[in-house]
C-alpha positions as CSV (number, residue, x, y, z in Angstrom):
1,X,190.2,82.8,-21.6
2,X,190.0,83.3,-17.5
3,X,187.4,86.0,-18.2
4,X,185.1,83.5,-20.5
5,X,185.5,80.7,-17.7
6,X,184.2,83.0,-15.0
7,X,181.0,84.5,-17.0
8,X,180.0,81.1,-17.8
9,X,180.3,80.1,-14.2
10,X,178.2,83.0,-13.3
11,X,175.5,82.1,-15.7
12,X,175.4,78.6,-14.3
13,X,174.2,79.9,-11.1
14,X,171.3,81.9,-11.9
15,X,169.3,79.3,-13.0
16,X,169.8,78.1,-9.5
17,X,169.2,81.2,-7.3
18,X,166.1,81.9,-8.9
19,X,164.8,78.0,-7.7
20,X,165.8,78.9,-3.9
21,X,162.7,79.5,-1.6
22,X,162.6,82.7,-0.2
23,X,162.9,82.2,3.7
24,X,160.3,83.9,5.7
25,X,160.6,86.4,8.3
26,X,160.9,85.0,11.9
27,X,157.6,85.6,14.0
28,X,157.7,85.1,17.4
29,X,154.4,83.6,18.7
30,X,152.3,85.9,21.3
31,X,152.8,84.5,25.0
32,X,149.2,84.0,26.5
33,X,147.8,86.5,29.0
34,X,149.5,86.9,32.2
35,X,150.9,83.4,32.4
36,X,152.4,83.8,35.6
37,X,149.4,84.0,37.5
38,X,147.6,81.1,38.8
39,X,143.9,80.2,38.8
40,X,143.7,80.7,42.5
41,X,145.5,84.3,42.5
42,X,142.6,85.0,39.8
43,X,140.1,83.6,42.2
44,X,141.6,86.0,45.3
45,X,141.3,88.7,43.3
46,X,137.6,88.4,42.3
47,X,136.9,87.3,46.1
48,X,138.7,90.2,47.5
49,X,137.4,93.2,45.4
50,X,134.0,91.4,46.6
51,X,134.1,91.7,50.3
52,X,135.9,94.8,50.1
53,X,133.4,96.1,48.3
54,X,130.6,94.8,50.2
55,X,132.7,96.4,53.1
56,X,132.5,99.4,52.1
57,X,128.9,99.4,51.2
58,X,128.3,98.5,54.3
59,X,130.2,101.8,56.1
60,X,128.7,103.8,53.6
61,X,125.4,102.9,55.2
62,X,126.8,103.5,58.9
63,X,127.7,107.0,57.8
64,X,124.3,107.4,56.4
65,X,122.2,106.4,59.3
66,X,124.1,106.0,62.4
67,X,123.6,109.2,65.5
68,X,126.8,107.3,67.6
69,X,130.0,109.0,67.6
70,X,132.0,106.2,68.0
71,X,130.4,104.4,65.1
72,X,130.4,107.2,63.1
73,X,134.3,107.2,63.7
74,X,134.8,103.5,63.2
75,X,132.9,103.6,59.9
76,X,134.8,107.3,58.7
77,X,138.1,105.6,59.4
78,X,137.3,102.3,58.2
79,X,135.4,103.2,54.7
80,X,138.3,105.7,53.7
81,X,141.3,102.8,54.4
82,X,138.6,100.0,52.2
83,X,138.4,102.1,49.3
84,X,142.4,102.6,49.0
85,X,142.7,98.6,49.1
86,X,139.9,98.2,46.4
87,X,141.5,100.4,44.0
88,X,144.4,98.5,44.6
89,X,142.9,95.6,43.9
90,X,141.6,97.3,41.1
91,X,144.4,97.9,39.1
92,X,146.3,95.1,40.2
93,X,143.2,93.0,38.4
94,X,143.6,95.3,35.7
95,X,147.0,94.9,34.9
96,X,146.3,90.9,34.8
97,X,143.7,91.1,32.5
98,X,141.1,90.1,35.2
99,X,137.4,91.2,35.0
100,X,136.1,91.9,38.5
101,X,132.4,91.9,39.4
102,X,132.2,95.4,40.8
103,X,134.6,96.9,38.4
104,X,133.5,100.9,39.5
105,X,136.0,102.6,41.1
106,X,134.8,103.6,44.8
107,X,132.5,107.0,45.3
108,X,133.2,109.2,47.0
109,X,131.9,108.8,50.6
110,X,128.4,110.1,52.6
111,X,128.6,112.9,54.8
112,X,128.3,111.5,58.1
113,X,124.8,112.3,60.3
114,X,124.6,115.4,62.1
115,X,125.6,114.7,66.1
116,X,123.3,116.2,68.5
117,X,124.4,118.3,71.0
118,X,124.8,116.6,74.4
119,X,121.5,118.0,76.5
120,X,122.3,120.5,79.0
121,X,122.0,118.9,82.7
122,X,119.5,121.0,84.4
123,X,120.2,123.1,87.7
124,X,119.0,122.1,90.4
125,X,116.6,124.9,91.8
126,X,115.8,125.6,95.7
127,X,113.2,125.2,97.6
128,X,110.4,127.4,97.0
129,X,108.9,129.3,100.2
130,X,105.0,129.7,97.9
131,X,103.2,127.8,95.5
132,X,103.1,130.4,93.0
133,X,107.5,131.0,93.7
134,X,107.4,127.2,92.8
135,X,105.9,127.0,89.8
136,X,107.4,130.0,88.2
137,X,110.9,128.4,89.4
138,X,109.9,124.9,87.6
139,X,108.7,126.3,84.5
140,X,112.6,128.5,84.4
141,X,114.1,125.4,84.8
142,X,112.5,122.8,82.8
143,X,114.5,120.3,81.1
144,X,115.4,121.0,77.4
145,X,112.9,119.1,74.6
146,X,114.0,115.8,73.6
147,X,116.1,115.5,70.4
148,X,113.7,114.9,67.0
149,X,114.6,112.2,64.8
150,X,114.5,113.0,61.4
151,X,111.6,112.2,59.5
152,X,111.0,111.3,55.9
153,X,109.0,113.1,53.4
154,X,105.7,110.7,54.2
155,X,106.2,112.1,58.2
156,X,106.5,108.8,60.0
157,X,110.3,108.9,62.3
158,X,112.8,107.3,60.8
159,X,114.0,103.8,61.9
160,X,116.8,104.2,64.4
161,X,120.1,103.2,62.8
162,X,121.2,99.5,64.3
163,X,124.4,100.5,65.3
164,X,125.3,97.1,67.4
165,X,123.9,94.7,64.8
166,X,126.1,96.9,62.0
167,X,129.3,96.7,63.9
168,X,128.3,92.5,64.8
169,X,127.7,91.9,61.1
170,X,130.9,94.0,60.2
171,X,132.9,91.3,62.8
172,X,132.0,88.5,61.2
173,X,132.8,89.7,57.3
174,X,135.8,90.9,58.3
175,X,137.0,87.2,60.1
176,X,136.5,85.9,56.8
177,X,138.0,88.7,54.7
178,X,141.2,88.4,57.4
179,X,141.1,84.6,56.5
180,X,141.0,85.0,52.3
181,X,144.0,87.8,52.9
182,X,145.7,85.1,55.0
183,X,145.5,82.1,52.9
184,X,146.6,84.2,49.7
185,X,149.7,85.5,51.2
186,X,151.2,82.4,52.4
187,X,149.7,80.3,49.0
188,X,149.8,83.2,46.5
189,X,152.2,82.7,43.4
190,X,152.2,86.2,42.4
191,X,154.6,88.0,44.2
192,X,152.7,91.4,44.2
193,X,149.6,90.0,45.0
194,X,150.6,88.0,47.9
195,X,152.3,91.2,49.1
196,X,148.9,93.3,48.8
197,X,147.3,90.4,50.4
198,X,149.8,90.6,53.6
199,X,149.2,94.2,54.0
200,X,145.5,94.3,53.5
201,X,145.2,91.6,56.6
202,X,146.7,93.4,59.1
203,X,144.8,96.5,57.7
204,X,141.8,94.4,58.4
205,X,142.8,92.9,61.3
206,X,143.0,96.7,62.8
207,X,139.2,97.2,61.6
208,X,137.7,93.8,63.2
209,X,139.6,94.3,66.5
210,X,138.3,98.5,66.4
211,X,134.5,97.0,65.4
212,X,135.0,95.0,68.5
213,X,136.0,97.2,71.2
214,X,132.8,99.4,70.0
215,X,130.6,96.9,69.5
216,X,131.6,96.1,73.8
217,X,130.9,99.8,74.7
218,X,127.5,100.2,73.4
């Protein structure tokens, strides 16, 4: 009797789990891209990879053209420290899903201009007792030829390199770049950018106040 009372119990309940919904698996909805940073930390980042790019464009050109050795300094030191902070910038863009402008990474740089040699300083010769002592002294000691520019392949000299307009435009970028850098470190939401924009000010901070003490000597 008990064992007839529970299979008709059981039977009573099929009917009923075959009517229950099936319950679908859980999904958990896909949290937009980079949430966490903000429309002006996108904005830095575009501006930044910019000017440091135009920056080093800019040294690249130096390198190319300039014959001073301080300039040619300035731009070695300058170029190699720019293209560290646009990689950076780089990948930190990268990892955020944000499409930069001038998304190549840097090239490698120029080899700078050959110096010339510093000219000799003539001696000074004695007094010469004849004429023909005289001029066989001047032409031992005639002063060395003047450096050549280089020319180009159509023969006309090359233009000489600008080197104190380079290093005034280079001043004035760089106040601006020192201002972005500035501005996104102490308004910055994302904590690693705002820390890459710190460090890349006073980097550039070093640079404007370098291209200024050359820019006095020449």
């Amino acid at each position: 009797m008990h064992r007839s009372a529970c299979r008709l119990f059981l039977l009573l309940l099929l009917p009923i789990a075959a009517c229950a919904p099936t319950s679908a698996p859980i999904t958990t909805p896909a949290e937009p891209a980079n949430p966490q940073l903000s429309d002006a930390d996108r904005a830095f980042l575009v501006k930044a990879a910019s000017a440091e790019s135009a920056e080093l464009q800019a040294e690249r050109t130096a390198l190319a053209g300039t014959h001073n050795r301080a300039v040619q300094a300035y731009a070695q030191d300058t170029a190699g420290q720019v293209s560290e902070e646009l990689s950076k910038l780089q990948a930190l863009a990268a990892g955020r899903q944000v499409t930069l402008a001038n998304a190549a990474p840097p090239a490698a740089l120029p080899t700078p201009q050959p110096l010339p040699d510093p000219a000799p300083t003539p001696s000074k010769a004695p007094a010469a007792k004849s004429a023909h002592g005289e001029n066989a002294k001047k032409d031992a000691h005639q002063a060395p030829p003047p450096v050549v520019r280089p020319t180009s392949a159509q023969g006309p000299a090359l233009p000489r390199f600008a080197d104190k307009d380079f290093l005034l435009a280079r001043i004035t970028a760089q106040q601006a770049t020192v201002v972005l850098f500035h501005q996104e470190a102490e308004n910055g939401s994302d904590p690693d950018v705002k820390q890459c924009a710190a460090q890349f000010a006073q980097r550039t901070e070093q640079h404007l106040r370098l291209a200024q003490e050359v820019a006095r000597r020449l």
